[in-house]
Every structure is written in structure tokens, then in C-alpha cells.
GUSETI-112892 format. One record per atom (N, C-alpha, C): z, x, y. Coordinates in pm, whole numbers, plus 50000, padded with zeros to 5 digits. Layout:
BEGIN
ZXY...
! end
This chain:
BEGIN
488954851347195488024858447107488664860046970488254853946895488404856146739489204871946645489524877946608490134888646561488434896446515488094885646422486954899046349485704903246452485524891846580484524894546684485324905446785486744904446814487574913546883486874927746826487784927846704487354943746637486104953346631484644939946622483534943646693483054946746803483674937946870483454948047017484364959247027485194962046977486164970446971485264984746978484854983946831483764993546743482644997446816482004988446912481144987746971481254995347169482534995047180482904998547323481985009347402481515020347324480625027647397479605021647411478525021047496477675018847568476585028647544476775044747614476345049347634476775061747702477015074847674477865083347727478515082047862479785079647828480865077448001480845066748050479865055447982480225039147966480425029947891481645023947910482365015547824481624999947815481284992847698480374980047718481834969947751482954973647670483834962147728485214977047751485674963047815487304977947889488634967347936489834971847876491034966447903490954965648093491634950448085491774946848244493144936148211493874938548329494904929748339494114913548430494554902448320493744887448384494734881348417494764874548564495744864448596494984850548600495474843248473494154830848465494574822748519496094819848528496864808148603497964813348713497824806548808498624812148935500194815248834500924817348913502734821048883502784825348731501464823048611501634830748483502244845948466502364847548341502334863248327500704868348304500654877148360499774885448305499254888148179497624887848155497574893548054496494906948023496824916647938495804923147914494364924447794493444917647855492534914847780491204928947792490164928247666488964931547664488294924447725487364930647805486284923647942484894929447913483484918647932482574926147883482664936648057481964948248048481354954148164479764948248188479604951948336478234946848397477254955548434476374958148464475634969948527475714970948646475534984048723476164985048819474864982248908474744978049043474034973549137473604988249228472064990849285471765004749352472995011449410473765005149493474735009049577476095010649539476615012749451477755004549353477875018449264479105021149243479705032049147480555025149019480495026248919481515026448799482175038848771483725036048839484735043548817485925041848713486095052548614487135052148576488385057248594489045043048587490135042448670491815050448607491875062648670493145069548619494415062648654494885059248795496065054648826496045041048932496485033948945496135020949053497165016349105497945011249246499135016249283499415000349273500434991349271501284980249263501914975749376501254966449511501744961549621501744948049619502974943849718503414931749700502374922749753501444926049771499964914949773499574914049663499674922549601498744918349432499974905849385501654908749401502324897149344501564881049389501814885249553501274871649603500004868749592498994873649532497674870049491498124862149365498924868849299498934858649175500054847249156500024844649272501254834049287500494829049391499264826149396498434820049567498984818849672499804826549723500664831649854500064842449931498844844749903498494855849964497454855650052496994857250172495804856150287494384848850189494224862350118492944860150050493184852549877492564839649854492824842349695491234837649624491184847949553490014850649452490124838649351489024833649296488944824949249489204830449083489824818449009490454825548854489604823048762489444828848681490354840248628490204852048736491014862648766490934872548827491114882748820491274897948822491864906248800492504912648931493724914548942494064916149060494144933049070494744942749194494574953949189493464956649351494314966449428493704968749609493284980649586493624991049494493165002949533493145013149359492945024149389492415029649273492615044149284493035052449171492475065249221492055068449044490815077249061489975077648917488735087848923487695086648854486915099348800485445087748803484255091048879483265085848892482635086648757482185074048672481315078048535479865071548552479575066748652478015064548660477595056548802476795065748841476205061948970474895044348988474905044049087473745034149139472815040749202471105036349182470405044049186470175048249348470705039649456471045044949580472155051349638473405055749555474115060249562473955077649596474505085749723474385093649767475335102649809476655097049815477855095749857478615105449765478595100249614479165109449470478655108349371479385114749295478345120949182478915117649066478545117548942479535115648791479975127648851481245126948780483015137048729483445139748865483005133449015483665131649140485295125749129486635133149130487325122249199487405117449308487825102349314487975095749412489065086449429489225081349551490015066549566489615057249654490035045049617489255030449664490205024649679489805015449780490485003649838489084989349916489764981449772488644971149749489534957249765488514943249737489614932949731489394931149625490554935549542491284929549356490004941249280490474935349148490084939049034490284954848988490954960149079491714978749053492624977248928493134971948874494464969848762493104965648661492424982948573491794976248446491304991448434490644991848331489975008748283488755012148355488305005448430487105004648511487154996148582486365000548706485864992148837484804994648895484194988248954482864987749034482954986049165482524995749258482574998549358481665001549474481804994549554480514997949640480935012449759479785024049707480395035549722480915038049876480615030449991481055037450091482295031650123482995023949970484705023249983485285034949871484845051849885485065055949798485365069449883486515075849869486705087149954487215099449835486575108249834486715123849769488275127749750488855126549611490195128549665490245146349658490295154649757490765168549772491555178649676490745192549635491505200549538492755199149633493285199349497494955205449465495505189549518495135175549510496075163649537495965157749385497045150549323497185148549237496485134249213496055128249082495625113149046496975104549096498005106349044499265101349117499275099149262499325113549325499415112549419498425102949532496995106249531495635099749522496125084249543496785081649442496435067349421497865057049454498585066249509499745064449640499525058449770498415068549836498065066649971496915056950025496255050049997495375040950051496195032350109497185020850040497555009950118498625014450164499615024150124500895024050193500525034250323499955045950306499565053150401498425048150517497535039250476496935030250559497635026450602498895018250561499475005050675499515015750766500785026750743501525035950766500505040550933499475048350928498885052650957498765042851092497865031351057497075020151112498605016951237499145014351191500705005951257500915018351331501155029551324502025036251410501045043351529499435048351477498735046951574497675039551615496955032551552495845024751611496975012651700497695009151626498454993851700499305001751799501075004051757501735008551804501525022851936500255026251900499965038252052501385049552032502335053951899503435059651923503055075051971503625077452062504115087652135505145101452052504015113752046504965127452058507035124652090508115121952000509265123752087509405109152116509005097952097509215085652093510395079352004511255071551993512005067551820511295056751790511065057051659510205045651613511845037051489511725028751473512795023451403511585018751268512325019751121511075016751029512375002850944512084994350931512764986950865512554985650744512734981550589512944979450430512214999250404512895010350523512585023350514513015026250371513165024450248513095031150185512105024750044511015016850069509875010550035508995017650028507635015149932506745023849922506115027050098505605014050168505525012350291506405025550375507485017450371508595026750429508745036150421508915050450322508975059150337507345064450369505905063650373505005064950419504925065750535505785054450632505795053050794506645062250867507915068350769508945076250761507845091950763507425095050674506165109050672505465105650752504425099350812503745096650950504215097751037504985091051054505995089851238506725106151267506955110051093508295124451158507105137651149506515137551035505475147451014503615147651104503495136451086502565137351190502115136551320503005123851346503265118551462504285123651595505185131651487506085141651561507535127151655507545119751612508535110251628509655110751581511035106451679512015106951584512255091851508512555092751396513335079051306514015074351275514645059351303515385056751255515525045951145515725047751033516025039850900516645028550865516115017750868517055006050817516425000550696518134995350641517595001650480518434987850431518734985450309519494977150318520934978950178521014993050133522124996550082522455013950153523145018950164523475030650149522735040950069522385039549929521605048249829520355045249922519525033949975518435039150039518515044650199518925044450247519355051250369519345062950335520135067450226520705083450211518865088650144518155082150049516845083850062515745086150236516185078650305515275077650382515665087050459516875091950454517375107950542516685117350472516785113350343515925131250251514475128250306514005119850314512795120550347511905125950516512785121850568512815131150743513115119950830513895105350791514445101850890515215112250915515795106951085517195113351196518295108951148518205090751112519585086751159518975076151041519995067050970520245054350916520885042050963520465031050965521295020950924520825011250852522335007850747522814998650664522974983150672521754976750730521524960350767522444951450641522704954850519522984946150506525024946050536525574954750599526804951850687526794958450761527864952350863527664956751031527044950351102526454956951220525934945651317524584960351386523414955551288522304958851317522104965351499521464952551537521734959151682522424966851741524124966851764525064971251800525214986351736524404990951637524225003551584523315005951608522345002651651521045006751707521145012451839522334998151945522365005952071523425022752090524215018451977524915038951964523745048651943523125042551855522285062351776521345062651907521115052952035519855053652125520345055452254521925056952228522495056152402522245040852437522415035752409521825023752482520685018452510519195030252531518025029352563517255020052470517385020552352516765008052281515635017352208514775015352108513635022152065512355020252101511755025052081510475025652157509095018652036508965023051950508495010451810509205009551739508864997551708509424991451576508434987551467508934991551317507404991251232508244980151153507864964651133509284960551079508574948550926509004951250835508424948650706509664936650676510984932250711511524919350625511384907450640511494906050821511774893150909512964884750897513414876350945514454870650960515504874851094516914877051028517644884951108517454897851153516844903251024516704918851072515504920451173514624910051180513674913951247514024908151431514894903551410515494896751532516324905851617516974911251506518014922451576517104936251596516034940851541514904945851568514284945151705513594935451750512984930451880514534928251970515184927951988516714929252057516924944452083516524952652000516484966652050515394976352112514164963952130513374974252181513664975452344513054992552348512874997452476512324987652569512334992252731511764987852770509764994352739508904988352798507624985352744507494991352587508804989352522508784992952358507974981452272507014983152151506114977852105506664974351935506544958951891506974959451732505674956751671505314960951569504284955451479504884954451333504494943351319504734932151175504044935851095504394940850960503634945650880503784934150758505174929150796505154920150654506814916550617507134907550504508434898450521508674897450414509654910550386510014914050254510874902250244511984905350305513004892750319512884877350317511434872550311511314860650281511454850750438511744853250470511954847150606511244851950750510644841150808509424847050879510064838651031510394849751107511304847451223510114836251355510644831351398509824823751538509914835251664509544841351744509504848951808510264845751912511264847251964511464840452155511024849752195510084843752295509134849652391509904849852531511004849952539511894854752663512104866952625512544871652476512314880852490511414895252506510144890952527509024898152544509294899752695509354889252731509394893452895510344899152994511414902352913512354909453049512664920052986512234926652898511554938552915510234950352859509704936252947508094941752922507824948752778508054941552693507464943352540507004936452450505824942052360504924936452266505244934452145504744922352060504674921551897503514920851852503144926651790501264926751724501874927851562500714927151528500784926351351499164936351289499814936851165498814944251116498374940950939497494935550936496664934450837495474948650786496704959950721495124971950731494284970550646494224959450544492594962350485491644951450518492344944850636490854939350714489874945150822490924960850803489844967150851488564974950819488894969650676487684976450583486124966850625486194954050678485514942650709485254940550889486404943150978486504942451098485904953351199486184964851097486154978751185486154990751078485254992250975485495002150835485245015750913484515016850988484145035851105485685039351119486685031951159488265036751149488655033751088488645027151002489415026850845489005040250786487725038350769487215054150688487405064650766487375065250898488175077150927489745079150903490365072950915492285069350865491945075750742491265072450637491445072850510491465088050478490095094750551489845109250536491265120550586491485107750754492955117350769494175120250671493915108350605495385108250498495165122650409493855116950359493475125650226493885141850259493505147650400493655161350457494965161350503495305154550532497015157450565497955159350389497555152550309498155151550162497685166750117496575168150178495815184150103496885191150176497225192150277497755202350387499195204550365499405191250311501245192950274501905189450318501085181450501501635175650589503055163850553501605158250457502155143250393502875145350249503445135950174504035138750091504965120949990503395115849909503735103649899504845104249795505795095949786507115093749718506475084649579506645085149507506445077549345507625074849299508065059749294509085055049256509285054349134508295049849017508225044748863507015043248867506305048848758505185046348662505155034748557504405024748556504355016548436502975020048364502405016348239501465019248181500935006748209499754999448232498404991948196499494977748160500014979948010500164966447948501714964947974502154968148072503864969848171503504963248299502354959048331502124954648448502944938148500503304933648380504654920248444505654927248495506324936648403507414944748450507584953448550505874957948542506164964648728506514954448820505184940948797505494935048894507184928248929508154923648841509164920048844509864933148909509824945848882510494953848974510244953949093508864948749136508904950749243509634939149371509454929449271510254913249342511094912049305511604924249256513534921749272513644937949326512994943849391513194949949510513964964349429513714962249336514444971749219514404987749258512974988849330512075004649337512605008949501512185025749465512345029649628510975037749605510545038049720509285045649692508015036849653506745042149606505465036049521505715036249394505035022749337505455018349210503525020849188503275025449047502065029948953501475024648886500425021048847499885018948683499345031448642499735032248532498995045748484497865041748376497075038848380495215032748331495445041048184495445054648222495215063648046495785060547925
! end
């Protein structure tokens, strides 16, 4: 777009009270590019469909691999990438029943969350609760989903069970770390892969740590358990660690795969499933927005009331602003962050 047609739409951006005709969005036009942040016209919104403006939008390593076509789903380009949202409703669809203008909320959609606005079809839109923060809000959809989804819909974990959380001091990770100890009433154990995150994942309500990247994983697993082995495993790197992982489960102890930070995506031996009677499942949680949304949207409501209650307590690693969004993403693929990494939209 030209400079003097830019500046006109510039001039022109209101619409109409609380709608923007065009609005900053981060565009990934070419796979492995950088990012860019461009002016986008806006569209009208469809009966069912909310235009939200978007306060904070959280940064997961699917949005990297969306824009590097490594990822399950890829949207056709140009794209705007972005899973979830937390923001302030500015104009309804005329079947919309659900919320209202100046509602907050948060969403979890496929892409286009990373921009000043989004469009939303409202029954992916959950009330975020007095007294939880836009920050906070916009923390919990995907990490507290996995979180949630993995330790009880899959994993079945048990009151007094040990659940082992692997890359535990990850946005993921410490989420599964507050679920398993605070809700779930489980004890934890932390594998981390320096010392500074271990000693994090103890402040957070793990029991016990260990330090995968020296020593001998397993062989510290069988001390902190007596020998007994753990009972889940929530395990995010793959490779070795995920090997020495499934080597420690209990007997009828259960692992679910959330994902492979580590780059390396292990072959399973299935001898070891069988002598002692234990499972590997995996978990994809926002195909349950498509597969099964009646428990997704219930998960979602639990989060939101447990965050009100105090139960929960999401960790925020670094904030980037809107036009920082390469640099988040590079922190996040060099593993830089502990905790949830931000965009802050304002």
C-alpha cells in the first residue's frame, strides 16, 4: 500500500463507534519469513460471530510451527497466526446471545488471535470472571487446556497419585504442575532441564526435581519413588527423556504425549507397554473444540473458576508488544522463557 493511501486509511480507521474499518495484524505471507505487522481492511461480522478487541494473545509453539508449515493444521497464506485471545467484546452479531459489547472474554480459535481485532464465533467465547486479570485471562486457554485435558480427561489421575511433568518449567509445564498439585491433589515430580528451572518448578508446588540434562533420568526417578515407578507421565520433549520417562512408569501407570520440545520423536517399544500393563495416549486439546466442544467448554469454564478462586495461578514469563512478535517468537525456539510468553495488543 502506497504511503499517501496508507495515511488515508490511517485517518479513516474508525468505522463507527468501537469499530475499527482497518486494524494492525501480524501477516505470515511466506512460510519460515519474519513476520510482519501490517494494516488489514476489517469485515462485517456474520449473525453468530462477535468482533473482539483484542487486549492480550498468548504465544505457543504451534503458532511457530504454523509459520514454518510444521504444524497439524496449515491455513492457507497470507495468514495471521494466533490460538487464543483474551479482550473486550466491541460489537455483536445479530444472533448473538451469549455477550454483550464491554463483555470480557477469552477465545480459543484456529489462527488469526495475534492482531487488534478478531472475529469470533461466539460459542468459542467464555466470560473471563471479576477480579482475573487480561494477562492472566489470556494465559489459560491453551496451556491450562492441555494441562487440564491430559491429566484428567486422558490420564484418569488419581487423588495421591505422582504424576512426573517433563520440559516442567514451560508455559505447559508449570500449568500441569498447578493442576496435578492444586487441583488434582497429586504429588509432582519435575523434570526440567537446568537447575534454575527445577528450582522454579519447586516454587511452583512441585515435591521433588530432576535435572535431565545430567545424571541418569531414570535411576533418579527410581530413588524419589522407592522404586515403584510413577503413576502418569505428562511428557512434552521426546527422545531420551521420553524413553527414560515410559521406563519409569508404574505398573498400570499411563503417559500422554503432549508434544516434542526436544525435537526428537521417540518410536515406542511396545514391550514395554506390556510387562507392566501400561498406556501411551496423546493429546491434541484444541481438537476438541471440533471432536467434543460440550467438554472443552466445560474444561474451559473450570479453568476460568478455579483462576477466580485462587486455586490456579498462571505463571507469565515475558510480555512482548504486537510489533516484538519475531522476538517473542525466537524466545520461544531457543527455549529462552520459563513460564507463558504474551502479546500485549494495546
Amino acid at each position: 500500500m502506497a504511503a499517501a493511501g496508507l495515511a488515508q486509511c490511517l485517518s479513516h480507521r474508525l468505522d463507527k463507534p468501537g469499530c475499527c474499518r482497518y486494524y494492525r495484524a501480524a501477516i505470515c505471507r511466506k512460510l519460515k519469513d519474519p513476520l510482519a505487522i501490517e494494516e488489514v481492511p476489517s469485515r462485517p461480522i456474520q449473525p453468530d460471530e462477535v468482533r473482539v478487541d483484542v487486549h492480550f494473545c498468548g504465544v505457543n509453539f504451534a503458532d511457530i510451527l504454523t509459520c514454518r508449515g510444521r504444524y497439524q493444521e496449515s491455513p492457507p497464506l497470507p495468514f495471521t497466526p494466533g490460538i487464543e485471545l483474551a479482550g473486550q467484546v466491541m460489537e455483536t452479531g445479530t444472533n448473538v446471545s451469549t455477550v454483550k459489547e464491554g463483555d470480557r472474554v477469552i477465545s480459543v480459535i484456529n489462527f488469526n488471535t495475534m492482531a487488534e481485532q478478531c472475529i469470533v464465533d461466539q460459542k468459542k467465547l467464555w466470560q473471563i470472571p471479576e477480579g482475573v486479570s487480561y494477562q492472566e485471562a489470556a494465559a489459560l486457554p491453551v496451556c491450562y487446556g492441555t494441562a487440564i485435558l491430559a491429566l484428567e480427561q486422558r490420564a484418569r489421575t488419581q487423588p495421591g497419585e505422582t504424576v512426573l511433568v517433563t520440559a516442567a518449567a514451560g508455559a505447559t509445564g508449570l500449568a500441569l504442575i498447578d493442576v496435578a498439585s492444586n487441583i488434582l491433589q497429586a504429588k509432582v515430580i519435575a523434570a526440567a532441564g537446568s537447575d534454575e528451572k527445577c528450582k522454579l518448578a519447586l516454587q511452583r508446588g512441585a515435591k521433588s526435581a530432576v535435572n535431565y540434562s545430567r545424571g541418569n533420568m531414570k535411576e533418579e526417578l527410581k530413588k524419589l519413588t522407592g522404586g515403584q515407578g510413577v503413576n502418569v507421565v505428562i511428557e512434552a520433549v521426546g527422545g531420551d527423556v521420553c524413553l527414560a520417562a515410559l521406563h519409569s512408569l508404574a505398573w498400570e501407570g499411563r503417559m500422554v504425549v503432549i508434544g516434542f520440545a526436544g525435537g526428537s520423536i521417540l518410536s515406542i517399544p511396545s514391550n514395554l507397554l506390556l510387562v507392566k500393563n501400561t498406556s501411551v495416549m496423546g493429546i491434541y486439546s484444541t481438537r476438541y473444540l471440533k471432536e467434543n466442544f460440550p467438554l472443552f467448554s466445560k474444561y474451559m469454564s473450570s479453568i476460568l473458576q478455579y483462576c477466580q478462586e485462587g486455586s490456579i495461578k498462571p505463571h507469565i514469563g515475558r510480555i512482548f508488544k504486537l510489533e516484538e512478535i519475531n522476538e517473542a517468537f525466537e524466545h520461544v525456539t531457543q527455549r529462552k522463557t520459563t513460564g507463558k510468553v504474551i502479546l500485549s495488543v494495546k
